[in-house]
MARFI-941269 format. One record per atom (N, C-alpha, C): residue number from 0; x, y, z. Coordinates in Angstrom, 3 decimals, always signed. Layout:
! MARFI-941269
nr->NUM x->X y->Y z->Z
...
//
This chain:
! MARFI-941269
nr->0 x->+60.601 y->+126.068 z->+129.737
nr->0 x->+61.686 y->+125.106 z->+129.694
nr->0 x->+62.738 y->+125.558 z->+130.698
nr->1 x->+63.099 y->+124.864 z->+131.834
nr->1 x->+64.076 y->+125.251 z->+132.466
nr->1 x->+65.688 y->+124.676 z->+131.944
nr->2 x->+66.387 y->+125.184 z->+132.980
nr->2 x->+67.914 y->+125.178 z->+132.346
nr->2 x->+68.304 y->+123.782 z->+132.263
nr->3 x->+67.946 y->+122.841 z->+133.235
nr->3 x->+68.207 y->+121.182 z->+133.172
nr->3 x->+67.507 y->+121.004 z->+131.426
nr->4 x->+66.159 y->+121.120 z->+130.918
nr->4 x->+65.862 y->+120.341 z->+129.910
nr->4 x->+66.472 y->+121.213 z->+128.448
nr->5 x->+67.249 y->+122.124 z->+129.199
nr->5 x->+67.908 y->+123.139 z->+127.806
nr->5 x->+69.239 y->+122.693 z->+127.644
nr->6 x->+70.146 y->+122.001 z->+128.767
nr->6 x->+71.496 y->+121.432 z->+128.897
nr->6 x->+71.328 y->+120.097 z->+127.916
nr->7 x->+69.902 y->+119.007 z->+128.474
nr->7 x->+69.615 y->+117.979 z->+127.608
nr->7 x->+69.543 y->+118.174 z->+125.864
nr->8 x->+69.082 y->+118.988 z->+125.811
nr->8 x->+68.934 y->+119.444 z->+124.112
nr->8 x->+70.410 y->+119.581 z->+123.479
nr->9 x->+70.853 y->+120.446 z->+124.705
nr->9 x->+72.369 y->+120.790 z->+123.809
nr->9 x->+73.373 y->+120.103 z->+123.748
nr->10 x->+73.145 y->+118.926 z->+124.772
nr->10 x->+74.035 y->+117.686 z->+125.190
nr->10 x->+74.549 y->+117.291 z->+123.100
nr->11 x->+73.663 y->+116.741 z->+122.194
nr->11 x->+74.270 y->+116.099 z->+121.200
nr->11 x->+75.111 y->+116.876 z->+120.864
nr->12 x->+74.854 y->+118.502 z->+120.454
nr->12 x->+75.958 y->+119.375 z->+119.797
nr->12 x->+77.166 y->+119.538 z->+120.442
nr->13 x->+77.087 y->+119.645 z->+121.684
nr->13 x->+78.135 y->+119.910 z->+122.604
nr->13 x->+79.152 y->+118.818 z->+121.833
nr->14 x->+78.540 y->+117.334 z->+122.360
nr->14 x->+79.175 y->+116.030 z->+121.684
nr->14 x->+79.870 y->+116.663 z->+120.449
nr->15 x->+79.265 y->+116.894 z->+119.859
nr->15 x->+79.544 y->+116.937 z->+118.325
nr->15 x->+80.836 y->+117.826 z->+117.951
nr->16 x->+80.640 y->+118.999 z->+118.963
nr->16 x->+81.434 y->+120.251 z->+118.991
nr->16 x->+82.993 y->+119.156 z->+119.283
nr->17 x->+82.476 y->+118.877 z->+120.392
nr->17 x->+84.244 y->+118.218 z->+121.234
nr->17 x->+84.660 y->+116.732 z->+120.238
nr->18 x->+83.947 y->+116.556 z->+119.342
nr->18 x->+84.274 y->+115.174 z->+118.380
nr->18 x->+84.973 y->+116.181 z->+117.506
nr->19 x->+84.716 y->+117.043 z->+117.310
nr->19 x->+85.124 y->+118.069 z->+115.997
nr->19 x->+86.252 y->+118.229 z->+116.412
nr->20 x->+86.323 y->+119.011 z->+117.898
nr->20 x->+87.553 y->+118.980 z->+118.056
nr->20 x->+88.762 y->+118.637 z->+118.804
nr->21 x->+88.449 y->+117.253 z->+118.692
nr->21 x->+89.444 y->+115.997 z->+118.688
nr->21 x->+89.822 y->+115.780 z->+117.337
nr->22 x->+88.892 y->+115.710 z->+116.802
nr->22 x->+89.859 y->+115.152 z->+115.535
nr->22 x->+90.451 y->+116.314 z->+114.693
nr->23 x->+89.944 y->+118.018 z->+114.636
nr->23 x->+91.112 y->+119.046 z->+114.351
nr->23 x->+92.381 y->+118.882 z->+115.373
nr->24 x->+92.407 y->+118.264 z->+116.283
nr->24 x->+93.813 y->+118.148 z->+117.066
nr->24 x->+94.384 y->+117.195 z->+116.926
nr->25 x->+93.824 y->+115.995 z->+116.128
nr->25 x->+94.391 y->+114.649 z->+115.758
nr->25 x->+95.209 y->+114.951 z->+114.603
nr->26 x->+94.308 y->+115.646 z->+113.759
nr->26 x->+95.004 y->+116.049 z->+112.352
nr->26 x->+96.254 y->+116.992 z->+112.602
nr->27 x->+95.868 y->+117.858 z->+113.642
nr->27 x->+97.361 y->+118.816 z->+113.857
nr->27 x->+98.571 y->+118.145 z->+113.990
nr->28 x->+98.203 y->+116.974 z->+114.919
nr->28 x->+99.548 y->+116.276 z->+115.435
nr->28 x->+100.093 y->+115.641 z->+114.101
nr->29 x->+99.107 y->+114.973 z->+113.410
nr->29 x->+99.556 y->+114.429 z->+112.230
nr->29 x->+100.384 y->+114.850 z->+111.030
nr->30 x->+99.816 y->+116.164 z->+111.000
nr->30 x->+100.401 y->+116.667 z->+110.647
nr->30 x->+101.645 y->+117.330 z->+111.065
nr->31 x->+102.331 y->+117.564 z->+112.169
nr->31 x->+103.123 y->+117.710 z->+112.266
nr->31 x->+104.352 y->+116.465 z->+112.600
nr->32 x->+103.776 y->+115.383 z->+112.862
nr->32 x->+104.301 y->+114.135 z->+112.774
nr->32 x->+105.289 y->+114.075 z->+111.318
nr->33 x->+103.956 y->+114.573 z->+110.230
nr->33 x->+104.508 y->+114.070 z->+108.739
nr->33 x->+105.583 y->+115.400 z->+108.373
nr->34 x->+105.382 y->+116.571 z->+108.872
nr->34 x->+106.524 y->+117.945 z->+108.595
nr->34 x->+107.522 y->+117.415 z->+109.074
nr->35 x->+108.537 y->+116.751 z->+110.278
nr->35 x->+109.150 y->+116.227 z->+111.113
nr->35 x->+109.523 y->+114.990 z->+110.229
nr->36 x->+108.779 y->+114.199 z->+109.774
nr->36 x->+109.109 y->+113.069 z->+109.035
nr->36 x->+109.928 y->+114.006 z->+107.266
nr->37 x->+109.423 y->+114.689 z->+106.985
nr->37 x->+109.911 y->+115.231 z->+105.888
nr->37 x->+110.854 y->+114.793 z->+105.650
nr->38 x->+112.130 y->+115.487 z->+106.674
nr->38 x->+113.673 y->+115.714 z->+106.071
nr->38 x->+114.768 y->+114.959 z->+106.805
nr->39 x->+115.022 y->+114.124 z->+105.944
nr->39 x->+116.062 y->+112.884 z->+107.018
nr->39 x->+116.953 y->+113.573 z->+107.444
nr->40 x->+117.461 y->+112.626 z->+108.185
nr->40 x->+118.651 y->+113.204 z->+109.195
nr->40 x->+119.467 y->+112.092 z->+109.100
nr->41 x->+120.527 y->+111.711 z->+109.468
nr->41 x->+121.326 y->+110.606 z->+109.425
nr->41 x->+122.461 y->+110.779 z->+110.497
nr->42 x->+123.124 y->+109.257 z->+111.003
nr->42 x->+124.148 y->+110.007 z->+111.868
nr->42 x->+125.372 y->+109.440 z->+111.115
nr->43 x->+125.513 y->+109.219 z->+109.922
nr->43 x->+126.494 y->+109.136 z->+108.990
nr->43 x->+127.359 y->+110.438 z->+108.875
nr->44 x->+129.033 y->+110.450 z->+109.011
nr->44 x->+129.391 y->+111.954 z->+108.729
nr->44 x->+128.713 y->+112.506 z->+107.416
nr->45 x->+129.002 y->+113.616 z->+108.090
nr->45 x->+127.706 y->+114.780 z->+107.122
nr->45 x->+128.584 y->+115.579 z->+106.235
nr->46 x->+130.347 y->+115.273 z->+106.252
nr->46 x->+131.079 y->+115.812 z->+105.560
nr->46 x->+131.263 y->+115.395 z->+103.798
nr->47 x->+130.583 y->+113.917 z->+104.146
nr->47 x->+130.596 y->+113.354 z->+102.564
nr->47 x->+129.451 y->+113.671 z->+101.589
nr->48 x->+130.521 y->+113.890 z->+100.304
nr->48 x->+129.344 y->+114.504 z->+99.396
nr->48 x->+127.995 y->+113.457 z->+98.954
nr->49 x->+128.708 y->+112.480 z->+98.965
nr->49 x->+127.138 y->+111.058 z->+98.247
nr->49 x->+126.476 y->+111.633 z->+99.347
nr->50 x->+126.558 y->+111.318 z->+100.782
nr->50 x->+125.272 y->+111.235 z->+101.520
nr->50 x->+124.737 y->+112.859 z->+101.555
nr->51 x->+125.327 y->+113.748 z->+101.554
nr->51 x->+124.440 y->+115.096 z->+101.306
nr->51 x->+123.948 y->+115.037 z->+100.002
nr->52 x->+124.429 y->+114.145 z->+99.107
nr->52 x->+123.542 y->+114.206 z->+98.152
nr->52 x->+122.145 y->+113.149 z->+98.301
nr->53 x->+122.616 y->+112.245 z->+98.698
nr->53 x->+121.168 y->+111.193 z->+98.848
nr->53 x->+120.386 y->+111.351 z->+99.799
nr->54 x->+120.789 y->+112.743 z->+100.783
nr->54 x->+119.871 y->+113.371 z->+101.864
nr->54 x->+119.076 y->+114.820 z->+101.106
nr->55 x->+119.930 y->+115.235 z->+100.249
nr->55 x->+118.990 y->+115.718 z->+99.149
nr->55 x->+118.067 y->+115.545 z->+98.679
nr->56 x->+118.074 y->+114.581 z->+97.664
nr->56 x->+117.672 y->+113.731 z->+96.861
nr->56 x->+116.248 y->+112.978 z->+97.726
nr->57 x->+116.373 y->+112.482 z->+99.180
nr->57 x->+114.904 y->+111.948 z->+99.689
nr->57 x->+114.431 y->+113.045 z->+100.271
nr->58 x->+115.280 y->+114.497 z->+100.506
nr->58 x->+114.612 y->+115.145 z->+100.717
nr->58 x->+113.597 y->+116.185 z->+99.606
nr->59 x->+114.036 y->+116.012 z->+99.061
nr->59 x->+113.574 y->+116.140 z->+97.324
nr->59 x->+112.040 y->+115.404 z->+97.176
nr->60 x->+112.248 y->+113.951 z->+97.047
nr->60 x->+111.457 y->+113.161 z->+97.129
nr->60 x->+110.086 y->+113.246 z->+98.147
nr->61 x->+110.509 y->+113.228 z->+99.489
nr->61 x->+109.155 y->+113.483 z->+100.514
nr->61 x->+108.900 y->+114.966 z->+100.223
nr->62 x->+109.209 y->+116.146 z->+99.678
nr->62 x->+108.455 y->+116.931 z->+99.585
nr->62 x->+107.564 y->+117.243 z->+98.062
nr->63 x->+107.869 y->+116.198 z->+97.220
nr->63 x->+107.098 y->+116.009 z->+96.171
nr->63 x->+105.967 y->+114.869 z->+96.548
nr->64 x->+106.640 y->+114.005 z->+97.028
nr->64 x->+104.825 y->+113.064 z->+97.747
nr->64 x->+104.253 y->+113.543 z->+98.582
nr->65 x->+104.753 y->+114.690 z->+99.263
nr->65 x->+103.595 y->+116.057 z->+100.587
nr->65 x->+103.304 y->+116.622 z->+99.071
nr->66 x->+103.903 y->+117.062 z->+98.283
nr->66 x->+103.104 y->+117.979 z->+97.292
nr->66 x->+101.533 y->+117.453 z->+96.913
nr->67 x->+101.855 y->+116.031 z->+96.153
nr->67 x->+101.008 y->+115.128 z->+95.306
nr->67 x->+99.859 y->+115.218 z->+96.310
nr->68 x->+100.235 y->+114.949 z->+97.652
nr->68 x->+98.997 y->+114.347 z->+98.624
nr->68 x->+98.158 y->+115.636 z->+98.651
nr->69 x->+98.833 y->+116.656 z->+98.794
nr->69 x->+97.961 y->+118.141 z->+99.374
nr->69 x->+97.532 y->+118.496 z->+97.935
nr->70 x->+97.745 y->+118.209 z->+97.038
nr->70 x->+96.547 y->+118.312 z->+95.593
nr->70 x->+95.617 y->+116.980 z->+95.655
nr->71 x->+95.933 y->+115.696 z->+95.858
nr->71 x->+95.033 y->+115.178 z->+95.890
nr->71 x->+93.956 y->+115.361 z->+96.303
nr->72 x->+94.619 y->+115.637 z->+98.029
nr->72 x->+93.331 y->+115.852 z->+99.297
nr->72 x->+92.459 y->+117.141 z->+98.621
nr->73 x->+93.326 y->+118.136 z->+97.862
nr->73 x->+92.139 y->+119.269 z->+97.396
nr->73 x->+91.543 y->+118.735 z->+96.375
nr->74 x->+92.052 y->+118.473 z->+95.327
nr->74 x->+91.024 y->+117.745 z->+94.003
nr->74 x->+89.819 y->+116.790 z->+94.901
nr->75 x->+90.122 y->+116.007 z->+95.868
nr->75 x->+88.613 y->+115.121 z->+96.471
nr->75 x->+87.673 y->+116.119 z->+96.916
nr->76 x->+88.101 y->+116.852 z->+97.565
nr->76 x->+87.261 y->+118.312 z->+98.468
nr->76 x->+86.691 y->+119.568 z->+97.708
nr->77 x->+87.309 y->+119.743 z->+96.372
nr->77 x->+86.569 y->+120.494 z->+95.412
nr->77 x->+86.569 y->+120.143 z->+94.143
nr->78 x->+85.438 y->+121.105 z->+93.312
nr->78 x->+85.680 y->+120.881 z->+92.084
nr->78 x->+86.256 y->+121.755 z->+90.957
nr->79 x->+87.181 y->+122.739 z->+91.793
nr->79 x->+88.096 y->+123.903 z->+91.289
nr->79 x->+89.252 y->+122.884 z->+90.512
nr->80 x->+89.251 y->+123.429 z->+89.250
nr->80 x->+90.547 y->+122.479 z->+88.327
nr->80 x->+90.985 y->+120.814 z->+88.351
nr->81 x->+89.782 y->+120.575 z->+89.017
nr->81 x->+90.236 y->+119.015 z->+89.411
nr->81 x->+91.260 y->+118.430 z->+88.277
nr->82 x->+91.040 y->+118.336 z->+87.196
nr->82 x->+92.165 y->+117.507 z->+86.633
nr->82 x->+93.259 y->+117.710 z->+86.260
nr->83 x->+93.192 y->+119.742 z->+86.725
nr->83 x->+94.628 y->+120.059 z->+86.494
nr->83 x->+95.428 y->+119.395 z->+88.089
nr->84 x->+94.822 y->+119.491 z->+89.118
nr->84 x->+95.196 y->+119.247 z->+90.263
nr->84 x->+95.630 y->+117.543 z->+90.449
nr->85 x->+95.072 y->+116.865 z->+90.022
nr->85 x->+94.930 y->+115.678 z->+89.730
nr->85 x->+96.700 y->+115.257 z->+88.793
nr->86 x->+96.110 y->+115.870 z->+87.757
nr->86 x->+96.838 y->+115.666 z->+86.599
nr->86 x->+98.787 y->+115.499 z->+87.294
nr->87 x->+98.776 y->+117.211 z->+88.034
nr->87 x->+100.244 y->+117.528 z->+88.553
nr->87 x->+100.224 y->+116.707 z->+89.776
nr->88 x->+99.572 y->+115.874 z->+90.136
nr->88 x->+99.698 y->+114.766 z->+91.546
nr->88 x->+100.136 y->+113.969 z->+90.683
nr->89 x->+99.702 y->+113.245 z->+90.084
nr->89 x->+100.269 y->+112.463 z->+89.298
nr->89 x->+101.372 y->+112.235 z->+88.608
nr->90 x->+101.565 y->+113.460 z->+87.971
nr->90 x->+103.575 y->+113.650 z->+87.445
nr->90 x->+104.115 y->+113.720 z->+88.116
nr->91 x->+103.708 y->+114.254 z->+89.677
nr->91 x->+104.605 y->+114.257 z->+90.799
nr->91 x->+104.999 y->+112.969 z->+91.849
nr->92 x->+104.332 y->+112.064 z->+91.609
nr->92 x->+104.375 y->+110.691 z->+91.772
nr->92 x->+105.108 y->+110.124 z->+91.405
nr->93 x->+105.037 y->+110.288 z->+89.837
nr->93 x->+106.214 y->+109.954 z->+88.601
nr->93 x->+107.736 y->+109.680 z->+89.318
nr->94 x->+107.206 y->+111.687 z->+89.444
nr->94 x->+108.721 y->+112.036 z->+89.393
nr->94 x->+109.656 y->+111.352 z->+90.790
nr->95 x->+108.749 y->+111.172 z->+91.852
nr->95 x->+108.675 y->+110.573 z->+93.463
nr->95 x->+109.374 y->+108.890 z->+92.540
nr->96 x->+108.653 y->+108.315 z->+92.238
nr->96 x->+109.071 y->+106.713 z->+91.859
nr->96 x->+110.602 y->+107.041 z->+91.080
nr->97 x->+110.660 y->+107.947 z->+90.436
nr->97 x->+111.820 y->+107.974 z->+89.793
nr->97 x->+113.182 y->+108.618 z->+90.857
nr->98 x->+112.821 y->+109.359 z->+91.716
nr->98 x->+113.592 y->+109.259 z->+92.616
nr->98 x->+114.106 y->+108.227 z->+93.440
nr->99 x->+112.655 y->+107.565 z->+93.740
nr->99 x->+113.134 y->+106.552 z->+94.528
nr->99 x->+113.838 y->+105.127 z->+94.039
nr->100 x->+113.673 y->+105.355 z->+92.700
nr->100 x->+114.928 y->+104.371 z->+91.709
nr->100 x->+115.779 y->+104.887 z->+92.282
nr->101 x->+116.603 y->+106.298 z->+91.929
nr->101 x->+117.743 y->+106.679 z->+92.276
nr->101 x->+118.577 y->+106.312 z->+93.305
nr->102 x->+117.147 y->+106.295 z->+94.401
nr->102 x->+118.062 y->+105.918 z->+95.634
nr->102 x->+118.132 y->+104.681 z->+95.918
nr->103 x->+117.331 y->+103.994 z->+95.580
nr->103 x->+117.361 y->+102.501 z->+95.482
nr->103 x->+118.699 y->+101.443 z->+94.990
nr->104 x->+118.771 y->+101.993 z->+93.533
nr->104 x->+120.142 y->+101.818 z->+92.628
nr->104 x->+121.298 y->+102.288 z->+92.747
nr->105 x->+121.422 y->+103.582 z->+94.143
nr->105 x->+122.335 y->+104.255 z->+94.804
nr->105 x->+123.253 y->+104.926 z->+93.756
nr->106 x->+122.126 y->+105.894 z->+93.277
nr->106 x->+122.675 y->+106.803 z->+91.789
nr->106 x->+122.850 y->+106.305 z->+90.912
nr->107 x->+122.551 y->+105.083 z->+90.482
nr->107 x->+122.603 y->+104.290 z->+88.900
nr->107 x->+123.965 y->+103.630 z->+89.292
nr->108 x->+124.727 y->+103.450 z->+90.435
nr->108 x->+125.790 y->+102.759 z->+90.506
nr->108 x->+125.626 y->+101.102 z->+90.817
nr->109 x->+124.626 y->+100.789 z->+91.095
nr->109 x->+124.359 y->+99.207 z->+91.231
nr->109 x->+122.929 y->+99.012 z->+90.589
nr->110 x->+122.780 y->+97.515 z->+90.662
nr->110 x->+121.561 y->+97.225 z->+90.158
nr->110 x->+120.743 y->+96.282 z->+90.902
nr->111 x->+120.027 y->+96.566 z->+90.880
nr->111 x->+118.964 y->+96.257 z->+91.795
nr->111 x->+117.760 y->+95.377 z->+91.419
nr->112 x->+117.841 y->+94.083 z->+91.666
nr->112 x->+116.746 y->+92.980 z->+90.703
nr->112 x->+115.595 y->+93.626 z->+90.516
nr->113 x->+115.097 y->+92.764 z->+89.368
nr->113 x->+113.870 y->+93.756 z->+88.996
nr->113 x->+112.540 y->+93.572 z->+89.942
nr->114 x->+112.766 y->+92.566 z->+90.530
nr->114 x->+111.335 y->+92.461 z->+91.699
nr->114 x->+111.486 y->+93.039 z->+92.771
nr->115 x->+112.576 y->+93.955 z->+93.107
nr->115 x->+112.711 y->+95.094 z->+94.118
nr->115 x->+112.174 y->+96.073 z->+93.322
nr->116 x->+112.464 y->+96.289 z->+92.072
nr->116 x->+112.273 y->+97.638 z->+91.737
nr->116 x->+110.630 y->+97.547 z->+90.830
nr->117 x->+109.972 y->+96.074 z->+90.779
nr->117 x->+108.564 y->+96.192 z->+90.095
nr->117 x->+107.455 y->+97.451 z->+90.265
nr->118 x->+107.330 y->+98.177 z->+91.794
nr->118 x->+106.599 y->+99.110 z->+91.458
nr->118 x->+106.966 y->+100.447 z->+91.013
nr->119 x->+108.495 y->+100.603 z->+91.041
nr->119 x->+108.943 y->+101.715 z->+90.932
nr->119 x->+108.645 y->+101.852 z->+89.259
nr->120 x->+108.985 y->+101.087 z->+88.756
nr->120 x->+109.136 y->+100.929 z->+87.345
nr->120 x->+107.898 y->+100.656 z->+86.400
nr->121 x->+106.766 y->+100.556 z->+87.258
nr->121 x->+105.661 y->+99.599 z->+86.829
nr->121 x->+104.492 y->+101.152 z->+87.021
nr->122 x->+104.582 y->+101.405 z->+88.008
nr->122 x->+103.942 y->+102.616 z->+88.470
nr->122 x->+104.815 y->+104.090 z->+88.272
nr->123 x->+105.724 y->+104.065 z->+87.955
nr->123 x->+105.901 y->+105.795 z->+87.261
nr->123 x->+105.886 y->+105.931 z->+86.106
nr->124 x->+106.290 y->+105.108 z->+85.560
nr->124 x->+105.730 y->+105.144 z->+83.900
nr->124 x->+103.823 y->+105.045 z->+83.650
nr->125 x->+102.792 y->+104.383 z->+84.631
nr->125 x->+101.655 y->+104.486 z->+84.802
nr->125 x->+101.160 y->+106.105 z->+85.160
nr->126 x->+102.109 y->+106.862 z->+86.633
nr->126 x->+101.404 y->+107.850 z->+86.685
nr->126 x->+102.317 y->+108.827 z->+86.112
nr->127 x->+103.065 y->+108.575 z->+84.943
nr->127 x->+103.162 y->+109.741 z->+83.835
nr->127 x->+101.844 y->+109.558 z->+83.123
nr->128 x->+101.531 y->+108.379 z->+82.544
nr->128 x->+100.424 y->+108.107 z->+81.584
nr->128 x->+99.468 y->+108.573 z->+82.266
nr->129 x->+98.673 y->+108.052 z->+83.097
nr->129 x->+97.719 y->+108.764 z->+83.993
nr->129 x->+97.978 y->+110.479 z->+84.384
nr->130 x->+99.019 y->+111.159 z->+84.676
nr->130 x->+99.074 y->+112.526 z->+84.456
nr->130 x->+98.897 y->+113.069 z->+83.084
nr->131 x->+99.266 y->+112.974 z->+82.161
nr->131 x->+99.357 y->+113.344 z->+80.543
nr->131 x->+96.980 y->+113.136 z->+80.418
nr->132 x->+96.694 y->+112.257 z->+80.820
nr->132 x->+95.054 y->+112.013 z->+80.904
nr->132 x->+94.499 y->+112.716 z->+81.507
nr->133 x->+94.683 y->+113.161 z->+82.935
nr->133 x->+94.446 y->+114.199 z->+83.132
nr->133 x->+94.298 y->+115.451 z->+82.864
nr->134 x->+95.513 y->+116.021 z->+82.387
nr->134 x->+96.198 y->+117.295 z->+81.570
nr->134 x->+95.741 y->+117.396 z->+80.779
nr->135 x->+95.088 y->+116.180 z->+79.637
nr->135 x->+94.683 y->+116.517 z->+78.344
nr->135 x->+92.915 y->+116.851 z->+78.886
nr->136 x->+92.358 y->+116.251 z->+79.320
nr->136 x->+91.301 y->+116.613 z->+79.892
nr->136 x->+91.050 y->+117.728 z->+80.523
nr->137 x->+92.026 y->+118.568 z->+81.518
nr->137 x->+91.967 y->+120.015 z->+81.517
nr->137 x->+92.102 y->+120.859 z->+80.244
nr->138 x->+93.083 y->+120.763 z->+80.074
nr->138 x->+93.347 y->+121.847 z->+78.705
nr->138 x->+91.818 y->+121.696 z->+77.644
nr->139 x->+91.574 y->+120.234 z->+77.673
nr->139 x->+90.504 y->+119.986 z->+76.838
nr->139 x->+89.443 y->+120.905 z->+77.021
nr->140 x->+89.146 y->+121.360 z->+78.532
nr->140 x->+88.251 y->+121.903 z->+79.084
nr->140 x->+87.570 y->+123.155 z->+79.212
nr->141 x->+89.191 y->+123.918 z->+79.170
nr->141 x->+89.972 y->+125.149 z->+78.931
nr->141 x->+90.077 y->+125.690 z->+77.179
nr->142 x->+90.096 y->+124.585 z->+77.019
nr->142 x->+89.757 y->+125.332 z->+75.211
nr->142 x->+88.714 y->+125.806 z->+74.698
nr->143 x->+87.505 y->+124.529 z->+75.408
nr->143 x->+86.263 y->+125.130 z->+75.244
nr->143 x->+85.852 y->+126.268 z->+75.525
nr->144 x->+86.361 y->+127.092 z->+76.422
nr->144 x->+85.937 y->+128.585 z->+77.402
nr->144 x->+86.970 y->+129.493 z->+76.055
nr->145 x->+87.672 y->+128.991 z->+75.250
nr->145 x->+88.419 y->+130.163 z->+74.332
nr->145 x->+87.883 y->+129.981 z->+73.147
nr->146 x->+86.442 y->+129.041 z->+72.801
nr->146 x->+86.205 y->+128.551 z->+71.807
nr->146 x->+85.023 y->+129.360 z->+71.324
//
């Protein structure tokens, strides 16, 4: 076999190699897209206390929906604790919708019709319920191994 019909053979992997890594460099950017997206910034003076607090507060928020996502993405990819992993994505969702009332209602100081606020209200009370199902299903799991 000379070196021309040994380049042909390796031609698919090669492919395969440089598809691989395009998309580990797609994901890098993305990821750093979403670190960058994290923590607002505003050009509101930065001397007032509400807005350091409601720059808190979403900053609070996007790092509990980066939490939820990076247990999700592991609960799909293994089967280490899945429903504890699961379970705390889920309360952390919760807790994400219930923030984002906060800021919505601008600290419980106004009110905000209820068809603005249908999923907030509709879906964190769901993924408490859906976390608590989870949770009971771990522990459930976990008892058995002390049983």
């Amino acid at each position: 076999m000379d070196d021309k019909d040994q380049q042909n053979n390796n031609a698919p992997l090669i492919d395969l190699v440089e598809d691989i890594s395009d998309l580990v460099e797609d994901i890098g950017d993305i990821a750093v897209d979403v670190a960058e997206g994290l923590f607002v910034e505003s050009d509101l003076p930065k001397d007032s206390k509400r807005i350091k607090h409601e720059h808190l507060v979403m900053n609070v928020r996007n790092i509990v929906v980066f939490i939820a996502l990076i247990l999700f993405l592991v609960s799909l990819f293994t089967e280490f604790k899945v429903h504890l992993l699961r379970g705390v994505g889920y309360i952390l969702g919760a807790v994400a919708y219930f923030l984002e009332i906060v800021l919505l209602s601008d600290f419980f100081r106004t009110q905000v019709h209820h068809k603005e606020m249908f999923m907030a209200y509709c879906f964190g009370p769901l993924y408490v319920l859906m976390g608590i199902a989870y949770l009971k299903e771990y522990f459930e799991e976990i008892q058995h191994l002390f049983m």
